[in-house]
N, C-alpha and C positions, 0 to 999 in steps of 0.2 A: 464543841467547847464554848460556852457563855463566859463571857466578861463581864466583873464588876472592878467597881472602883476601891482600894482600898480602904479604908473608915481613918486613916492614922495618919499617910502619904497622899491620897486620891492616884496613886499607879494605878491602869489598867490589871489585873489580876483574873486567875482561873477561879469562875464561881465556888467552885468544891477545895479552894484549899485551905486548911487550915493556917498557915502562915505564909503571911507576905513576901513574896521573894526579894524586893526591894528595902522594906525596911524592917522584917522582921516582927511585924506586928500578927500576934496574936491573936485570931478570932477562938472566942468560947464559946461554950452551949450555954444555951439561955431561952429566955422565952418571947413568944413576938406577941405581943397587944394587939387586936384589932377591935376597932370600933365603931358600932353599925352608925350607917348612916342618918343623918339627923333634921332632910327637910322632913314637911306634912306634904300627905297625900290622902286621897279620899280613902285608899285601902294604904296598909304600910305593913308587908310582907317582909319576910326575915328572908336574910342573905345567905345559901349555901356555901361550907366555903369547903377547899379542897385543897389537900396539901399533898402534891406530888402525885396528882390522879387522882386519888383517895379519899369520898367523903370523910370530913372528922366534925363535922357539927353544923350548925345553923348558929346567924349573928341576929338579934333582934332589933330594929331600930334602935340608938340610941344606946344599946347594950356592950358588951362589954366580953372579949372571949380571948384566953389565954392558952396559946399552942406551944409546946415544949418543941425547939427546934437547936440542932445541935451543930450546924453550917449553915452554908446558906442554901435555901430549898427554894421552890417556886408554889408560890399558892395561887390559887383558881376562886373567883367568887362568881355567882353565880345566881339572880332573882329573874325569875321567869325565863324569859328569851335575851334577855343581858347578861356578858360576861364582862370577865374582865383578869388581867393576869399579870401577878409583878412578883419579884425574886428579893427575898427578906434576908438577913440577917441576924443573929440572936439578937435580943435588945431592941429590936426597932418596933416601931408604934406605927399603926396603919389606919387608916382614917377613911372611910367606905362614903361617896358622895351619890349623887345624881348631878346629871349635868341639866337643866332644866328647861335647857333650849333643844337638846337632842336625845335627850331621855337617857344618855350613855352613864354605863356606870363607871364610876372612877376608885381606883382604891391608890391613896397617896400615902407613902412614907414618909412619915413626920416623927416626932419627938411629942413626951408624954404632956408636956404644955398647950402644944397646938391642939391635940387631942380632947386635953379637958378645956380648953376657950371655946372649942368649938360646939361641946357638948350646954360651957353656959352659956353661950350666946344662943341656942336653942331653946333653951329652959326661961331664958328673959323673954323671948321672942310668946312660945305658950301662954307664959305671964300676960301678955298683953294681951293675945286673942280670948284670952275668957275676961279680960275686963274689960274689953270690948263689948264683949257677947254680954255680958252683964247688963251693962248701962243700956243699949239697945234694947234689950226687953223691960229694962226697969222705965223709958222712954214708953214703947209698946203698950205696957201695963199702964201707964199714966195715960196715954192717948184712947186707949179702950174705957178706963174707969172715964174720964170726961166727957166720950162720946156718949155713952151710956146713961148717965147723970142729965 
């Protein structure tokens, strides 16, 4: 038997029940968000993910994948030789990292906020690296047409 906390009380609770013995809180079926992870790498392979043993899809960096779960389950993720394993709830939002000092994958339960900051704090991050790369070669291009000349 697995213990979670309840969402309503924080009581310790049986993962599989449907209502809180303590205070009577209600879990519903619903759906879990997950959202692939969001560094750069020189390859950026999509995430396996598994719900209760059982492939049901691949997450793509940065992407976006919506599993119908109706208690709470345990999901499996899974990119090459890295796993990783955490037990969801309807409603909750998952957030798929790399840790970048151990290369470990992490998948964190958050809420739909931290979800999308983390996806634009990624998107401004891109922003930069091509107007980086831009001015660099537009630098480049100046340095060759002079030398040339």
């Amino acid at each position: 038997m697995s213990l979670i906390k309840c969402p309503n009380c924080e009581n310790e609770i049986d993962s599989f029940a449907s209502k809180c013995p303590h205070c009577g809180f209600e879990r519903k079926s619903g759906k879990v968000t997950i959202i692939g992870y969001t560094e750069k790498f020189a390859l950026n392979p999509s995430v396996s993910v598994f719900k209760n043993g059982v492939e049901i899809g691949e997450v793509e960096p940065k992407g976006k994948m919506e599993i119908d779960v109706e208690k709470v389950c345990e999901l499996q993720f899974k990119c090459g030789l890295r796993s990783t394993n955490c037990f969801v709830t309807p409603n909750d939002w998952v957030l798929l990292s790399f840790n970048r000092t151990t290369g470990e994958l992490n998948a964190t339960i958050t809420d739909e906020y931290h979800c999308q900051n983390s996806i634009s704090q990624a998107e401004k991050s891109d922003k930069k690296r091509i107007g980086c790369a831009i001015i660099i070669i537009i630098i480049l291009l100046y340095l060759a047409y002079s030398y040339l000349s």
